[in-house]
FIKOLZA-1660 file (N, C-alpha, C; in steps of 0.1 Angstrom, whole numbers, plus 5000, padded with zeros to 4 digits):
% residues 131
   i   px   py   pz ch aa at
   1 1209 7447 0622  A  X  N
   1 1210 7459 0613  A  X CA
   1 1224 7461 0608  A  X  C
   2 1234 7454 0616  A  X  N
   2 1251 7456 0613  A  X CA
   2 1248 7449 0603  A  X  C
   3 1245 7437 0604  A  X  N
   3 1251 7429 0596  A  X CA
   3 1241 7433 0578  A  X  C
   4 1233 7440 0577  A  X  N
   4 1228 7444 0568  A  X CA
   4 1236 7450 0561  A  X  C
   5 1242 7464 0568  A  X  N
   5 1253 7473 0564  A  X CA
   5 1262 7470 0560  A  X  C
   6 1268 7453 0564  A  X  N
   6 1279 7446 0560  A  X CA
   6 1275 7440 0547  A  X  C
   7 1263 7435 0549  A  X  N
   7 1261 7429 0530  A  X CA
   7 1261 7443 0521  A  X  C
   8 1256 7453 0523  A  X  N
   8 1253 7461 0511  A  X CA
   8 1267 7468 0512  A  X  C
   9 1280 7473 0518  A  X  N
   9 1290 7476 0517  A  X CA
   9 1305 7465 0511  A  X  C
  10 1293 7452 0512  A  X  N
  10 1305 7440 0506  A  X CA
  10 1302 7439 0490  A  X  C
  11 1286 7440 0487  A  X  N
  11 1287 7443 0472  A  X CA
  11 1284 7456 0467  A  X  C
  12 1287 7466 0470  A  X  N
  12 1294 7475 0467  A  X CA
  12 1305 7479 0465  A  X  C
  13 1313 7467 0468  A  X  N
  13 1328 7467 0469  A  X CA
  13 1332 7458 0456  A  X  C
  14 1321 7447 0458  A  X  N
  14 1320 7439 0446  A  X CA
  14 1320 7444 0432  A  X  C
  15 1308 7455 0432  A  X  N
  15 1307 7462 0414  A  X CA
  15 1319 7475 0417  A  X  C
  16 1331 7474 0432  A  X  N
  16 1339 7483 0427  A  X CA
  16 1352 7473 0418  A  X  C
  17 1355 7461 0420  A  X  N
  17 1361 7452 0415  A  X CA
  17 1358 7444 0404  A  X  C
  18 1342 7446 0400  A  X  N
  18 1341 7446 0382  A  X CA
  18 1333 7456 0381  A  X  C
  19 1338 7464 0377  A  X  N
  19 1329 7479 0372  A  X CA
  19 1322 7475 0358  A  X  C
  20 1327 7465 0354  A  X  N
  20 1315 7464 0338  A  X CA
  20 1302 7454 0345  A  X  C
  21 1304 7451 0356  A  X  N
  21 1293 7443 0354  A  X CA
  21 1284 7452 0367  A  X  C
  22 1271 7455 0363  A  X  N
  22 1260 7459 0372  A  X CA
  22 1254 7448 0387  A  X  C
  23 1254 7458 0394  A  X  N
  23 1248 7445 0406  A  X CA
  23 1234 7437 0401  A  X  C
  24 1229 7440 0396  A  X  N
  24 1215 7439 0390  A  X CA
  24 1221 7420 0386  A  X  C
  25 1229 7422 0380  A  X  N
  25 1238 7408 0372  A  X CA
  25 1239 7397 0382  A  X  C
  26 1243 7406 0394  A  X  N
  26 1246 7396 0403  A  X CA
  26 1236 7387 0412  A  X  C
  27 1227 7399 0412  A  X  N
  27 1213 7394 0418  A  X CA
  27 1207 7386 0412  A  X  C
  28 1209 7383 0400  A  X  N
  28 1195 7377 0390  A  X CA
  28 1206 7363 0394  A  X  C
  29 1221 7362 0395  A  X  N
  29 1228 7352 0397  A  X CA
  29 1224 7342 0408  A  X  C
  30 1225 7352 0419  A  X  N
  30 1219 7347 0434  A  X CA
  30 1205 7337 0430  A  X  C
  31 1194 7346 0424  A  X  N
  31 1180 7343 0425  A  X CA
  31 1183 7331 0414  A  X  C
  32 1192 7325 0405  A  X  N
  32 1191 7313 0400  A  X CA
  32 1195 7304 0408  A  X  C
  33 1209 7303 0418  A  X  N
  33 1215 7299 0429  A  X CA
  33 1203 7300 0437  A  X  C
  34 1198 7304 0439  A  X  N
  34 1183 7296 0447  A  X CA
  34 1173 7288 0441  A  X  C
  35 1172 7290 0433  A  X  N
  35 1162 7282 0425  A  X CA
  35 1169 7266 0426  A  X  C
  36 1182 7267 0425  A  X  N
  36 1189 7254 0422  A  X CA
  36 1184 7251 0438  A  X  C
  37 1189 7256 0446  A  X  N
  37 1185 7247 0462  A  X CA
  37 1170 7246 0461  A  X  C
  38 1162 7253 0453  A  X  N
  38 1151 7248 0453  A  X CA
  38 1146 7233 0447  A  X  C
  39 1150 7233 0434  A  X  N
  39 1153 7223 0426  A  X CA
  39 1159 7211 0432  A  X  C
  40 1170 7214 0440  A  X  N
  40 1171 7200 0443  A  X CA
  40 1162 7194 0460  A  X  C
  41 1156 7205 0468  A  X  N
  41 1145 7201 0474  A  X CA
  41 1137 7196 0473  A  X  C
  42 1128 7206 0462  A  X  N
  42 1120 7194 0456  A  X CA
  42 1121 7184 0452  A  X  C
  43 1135 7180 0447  A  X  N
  43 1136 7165 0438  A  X CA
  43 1136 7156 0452  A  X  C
  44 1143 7157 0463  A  X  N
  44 1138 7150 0475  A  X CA
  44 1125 7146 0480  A  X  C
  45 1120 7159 0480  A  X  N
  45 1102 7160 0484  A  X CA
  45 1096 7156 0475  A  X  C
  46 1098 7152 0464  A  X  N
  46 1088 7146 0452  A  X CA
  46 1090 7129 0451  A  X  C
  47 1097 7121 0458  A  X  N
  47 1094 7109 0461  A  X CA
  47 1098 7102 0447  A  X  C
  48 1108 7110 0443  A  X  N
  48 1109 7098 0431  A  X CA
  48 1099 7104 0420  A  X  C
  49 1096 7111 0419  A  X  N
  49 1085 7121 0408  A  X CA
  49 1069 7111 0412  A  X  C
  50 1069 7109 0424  A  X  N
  50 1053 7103 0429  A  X CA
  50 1047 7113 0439  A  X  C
  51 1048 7124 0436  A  X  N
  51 1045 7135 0443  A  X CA
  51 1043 7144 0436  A  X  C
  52 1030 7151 0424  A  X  N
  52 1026 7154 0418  A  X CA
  52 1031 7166 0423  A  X  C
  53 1028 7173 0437  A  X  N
  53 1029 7188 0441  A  X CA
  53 1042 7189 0440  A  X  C
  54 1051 7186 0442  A  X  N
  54 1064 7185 0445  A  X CA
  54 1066 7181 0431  A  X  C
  55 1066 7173 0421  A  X  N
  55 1074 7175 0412  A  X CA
  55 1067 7182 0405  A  X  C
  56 1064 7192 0407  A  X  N
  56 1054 7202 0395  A  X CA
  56 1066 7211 0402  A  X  C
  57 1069 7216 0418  A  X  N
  57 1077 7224 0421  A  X CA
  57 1088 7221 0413  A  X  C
  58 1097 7211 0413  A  X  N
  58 1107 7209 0406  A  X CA
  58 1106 7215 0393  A  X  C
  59 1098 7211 0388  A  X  N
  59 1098 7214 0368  A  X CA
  59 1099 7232 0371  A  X  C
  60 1091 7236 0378  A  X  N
  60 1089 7257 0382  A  X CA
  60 1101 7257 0379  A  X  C
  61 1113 7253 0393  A  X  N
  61 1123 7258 0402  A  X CA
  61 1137 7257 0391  A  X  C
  62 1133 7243 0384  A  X  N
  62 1147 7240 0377  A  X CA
  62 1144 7250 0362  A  X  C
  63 1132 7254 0360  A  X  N
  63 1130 7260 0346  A  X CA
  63 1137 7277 0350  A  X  C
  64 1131 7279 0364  A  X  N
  64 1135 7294 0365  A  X CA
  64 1149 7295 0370  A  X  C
  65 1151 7284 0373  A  X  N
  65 1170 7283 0377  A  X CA
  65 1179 7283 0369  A  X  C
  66 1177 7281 0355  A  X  N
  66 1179 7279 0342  A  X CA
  66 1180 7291 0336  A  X  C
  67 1169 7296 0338  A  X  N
  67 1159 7309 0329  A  X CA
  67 1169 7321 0334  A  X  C
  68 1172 7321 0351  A  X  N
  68 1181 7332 0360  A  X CA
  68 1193 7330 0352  A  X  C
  69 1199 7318 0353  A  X  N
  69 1213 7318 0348  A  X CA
  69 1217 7314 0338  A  X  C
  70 1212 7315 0329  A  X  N
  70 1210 7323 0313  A  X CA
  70 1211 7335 0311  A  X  C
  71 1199 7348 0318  A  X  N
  71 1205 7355 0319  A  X CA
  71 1212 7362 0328  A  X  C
  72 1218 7356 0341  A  X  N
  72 1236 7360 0342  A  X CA
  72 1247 7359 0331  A  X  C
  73 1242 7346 0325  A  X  N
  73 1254 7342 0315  A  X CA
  73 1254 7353 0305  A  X  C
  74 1246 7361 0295  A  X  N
  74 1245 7373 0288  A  X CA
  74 1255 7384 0292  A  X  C
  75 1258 7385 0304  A  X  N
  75 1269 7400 0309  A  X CA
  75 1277 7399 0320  A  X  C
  76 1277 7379 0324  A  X  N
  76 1287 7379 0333  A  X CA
  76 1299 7369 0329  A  X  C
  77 1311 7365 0334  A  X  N
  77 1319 7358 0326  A  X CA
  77 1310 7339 0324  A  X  C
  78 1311 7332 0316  A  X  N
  78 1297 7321 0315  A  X CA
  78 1311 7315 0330  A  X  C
  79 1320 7311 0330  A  X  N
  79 1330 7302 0341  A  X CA
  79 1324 7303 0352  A  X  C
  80 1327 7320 0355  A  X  N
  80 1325 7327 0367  A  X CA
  80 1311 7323 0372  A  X  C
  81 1301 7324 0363  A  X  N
  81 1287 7322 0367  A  X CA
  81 1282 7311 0371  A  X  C
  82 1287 7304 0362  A  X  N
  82 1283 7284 0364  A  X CA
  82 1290 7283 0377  A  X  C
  83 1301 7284 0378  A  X  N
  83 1311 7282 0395  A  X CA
  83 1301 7291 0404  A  X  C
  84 1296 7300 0404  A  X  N
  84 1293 7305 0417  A  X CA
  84 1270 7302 0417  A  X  C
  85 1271 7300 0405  A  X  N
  85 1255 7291 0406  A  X CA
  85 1258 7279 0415  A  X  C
  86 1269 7268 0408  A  X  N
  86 1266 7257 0413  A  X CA
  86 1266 7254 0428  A  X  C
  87 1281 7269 0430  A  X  N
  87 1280 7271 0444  A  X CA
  87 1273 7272 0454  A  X  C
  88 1261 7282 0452  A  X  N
  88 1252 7283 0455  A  X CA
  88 1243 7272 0459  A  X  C
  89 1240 7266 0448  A  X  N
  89 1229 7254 0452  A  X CA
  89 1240 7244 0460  A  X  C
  90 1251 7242 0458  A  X  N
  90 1258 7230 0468  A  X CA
  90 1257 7235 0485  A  X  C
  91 1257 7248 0485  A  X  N
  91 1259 7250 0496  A  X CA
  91 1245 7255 0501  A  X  C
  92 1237 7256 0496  A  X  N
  92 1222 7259 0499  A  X CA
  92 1216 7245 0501  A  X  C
  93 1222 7234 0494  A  X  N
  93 1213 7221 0494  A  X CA
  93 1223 7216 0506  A  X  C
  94 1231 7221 0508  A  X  N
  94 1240 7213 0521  A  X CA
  94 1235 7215 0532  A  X  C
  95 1229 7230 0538  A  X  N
  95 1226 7237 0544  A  X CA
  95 1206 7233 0545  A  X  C
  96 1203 7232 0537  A  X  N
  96 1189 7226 0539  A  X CA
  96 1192 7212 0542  A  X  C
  97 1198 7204 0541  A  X  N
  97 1197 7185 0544  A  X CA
  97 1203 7188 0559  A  X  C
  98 1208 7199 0562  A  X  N
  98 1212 7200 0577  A  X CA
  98 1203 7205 0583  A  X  C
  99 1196 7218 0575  A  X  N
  99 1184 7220 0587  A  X CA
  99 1171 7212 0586  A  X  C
 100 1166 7208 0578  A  X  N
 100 1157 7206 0573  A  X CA
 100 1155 7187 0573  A  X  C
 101 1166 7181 0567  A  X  N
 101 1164 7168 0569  A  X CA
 101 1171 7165 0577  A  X  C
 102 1178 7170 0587  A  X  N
 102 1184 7166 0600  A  X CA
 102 1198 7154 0595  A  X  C
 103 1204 7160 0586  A  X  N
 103 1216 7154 0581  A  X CA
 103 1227 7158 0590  A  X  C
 104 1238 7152 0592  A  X  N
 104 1251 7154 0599  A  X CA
 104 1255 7167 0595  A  X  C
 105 1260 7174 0606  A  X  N
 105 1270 7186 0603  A  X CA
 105 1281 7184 0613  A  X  C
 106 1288 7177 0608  A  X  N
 106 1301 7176 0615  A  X CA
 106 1314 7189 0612  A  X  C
 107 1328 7186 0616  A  X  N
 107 1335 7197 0617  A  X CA
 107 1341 7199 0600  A  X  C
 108 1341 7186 0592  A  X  N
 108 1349 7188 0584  A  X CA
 108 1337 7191 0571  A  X  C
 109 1326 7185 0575  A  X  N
 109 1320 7192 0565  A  X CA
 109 1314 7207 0563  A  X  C
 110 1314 7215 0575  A  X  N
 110 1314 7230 0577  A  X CA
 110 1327 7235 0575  A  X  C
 111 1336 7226 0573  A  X  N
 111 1347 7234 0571  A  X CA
 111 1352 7233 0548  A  X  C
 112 1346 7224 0548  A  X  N
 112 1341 7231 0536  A  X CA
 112 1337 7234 0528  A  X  C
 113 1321 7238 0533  A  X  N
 113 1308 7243 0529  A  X CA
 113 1315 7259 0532  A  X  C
 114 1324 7260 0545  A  X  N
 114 1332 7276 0547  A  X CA
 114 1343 7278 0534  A  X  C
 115 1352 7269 0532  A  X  N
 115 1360 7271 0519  A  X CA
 115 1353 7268 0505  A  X  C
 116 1341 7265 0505  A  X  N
 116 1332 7268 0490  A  X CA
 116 1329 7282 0491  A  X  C
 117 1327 7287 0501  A  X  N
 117 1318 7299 0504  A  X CA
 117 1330 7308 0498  A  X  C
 118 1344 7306 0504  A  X  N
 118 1351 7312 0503  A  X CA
 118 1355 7314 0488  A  X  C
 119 1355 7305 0480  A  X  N
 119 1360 7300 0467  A  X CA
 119 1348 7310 0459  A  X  C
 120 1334 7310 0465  A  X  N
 120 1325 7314 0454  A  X CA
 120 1328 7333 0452  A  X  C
 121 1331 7340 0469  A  X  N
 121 1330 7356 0467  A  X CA
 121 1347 7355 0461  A  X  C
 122 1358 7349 0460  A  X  N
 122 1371 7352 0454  A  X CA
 122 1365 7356 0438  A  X  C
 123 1360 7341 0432  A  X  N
 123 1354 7341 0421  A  X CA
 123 1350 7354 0417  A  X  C
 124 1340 7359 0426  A  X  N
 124 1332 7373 0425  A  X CA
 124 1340 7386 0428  A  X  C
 125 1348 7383 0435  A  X  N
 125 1355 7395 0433  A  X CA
 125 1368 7396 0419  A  X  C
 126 1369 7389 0419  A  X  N
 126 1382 7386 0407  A  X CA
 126 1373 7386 0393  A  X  C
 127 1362 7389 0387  A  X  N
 127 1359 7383 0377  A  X CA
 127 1358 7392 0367  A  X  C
 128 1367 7389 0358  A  X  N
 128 1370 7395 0344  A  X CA
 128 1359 7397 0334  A  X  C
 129 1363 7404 0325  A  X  N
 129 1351 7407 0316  A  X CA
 129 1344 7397 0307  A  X  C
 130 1331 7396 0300  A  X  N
 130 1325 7389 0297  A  X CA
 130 1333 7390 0282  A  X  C
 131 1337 7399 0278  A  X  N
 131 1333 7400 0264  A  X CA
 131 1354 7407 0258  A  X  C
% end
């Protein structure tokens, strides 16, 4: 339950450091940034596109990952948004091949999947007006 209180008091703090942009903006950001860890899941689980179910997921995931951050791009800076999308999926798809496909997580690759993480909320707190 803390740590709840800590997300919704961090972006709250967030739309106090761009007051032109609505949280709503940021969320539809996130929900593209998922899509992309989706998208690139599926492109593993679809065997080379020989996996009908799986790349049908792909064509969904990458159309609505697209579709989200498009509109981010409408009212957020396009820089700001592409950097903290891609972020997203790098560090979601990093994060899945470590739980999921039992990929290495050694020290130096947590140490900068921690400094992307870090790189993506500066982005988000710093980010100037679209227009």
């Amino acid at each position: 339950m803390r740590f709840l209180t800590y997300v919704k008091n961090f972006f709250a703090r967030s739309v106090y450091f761009c007051p032109k942009f609505t949280f709503m903006n940021w969320i539809i950001l996130v929900i593209a940034g998922l899509f992309e860890v989706g998208f690139t899941t599926c492109l593993k689980l679809s065997n080379n596109f020989s996996n009908l179910k799986w790349s049908l997921a792909f064509a969904i995931s990458i159309t609505l990952s697209f579709f989200f951050l498009n509109k981010a791009t409408q009212t957020l800076p396009m820089g700001t948004a592409y950097a903290v999308w891609t972020g997203i999926g790098a560090v979601g798809t990093v994060l899945v091949g470590i739980f999921y496909f039992n990929e290495p997580a050694n020290f130096w690759r947590i140490f900068f999947i921690v400094t992307l993480i870090a790189s993506i909320l500066g982005l988000k707190f710093f980010a100037g007006s679209a227009h």
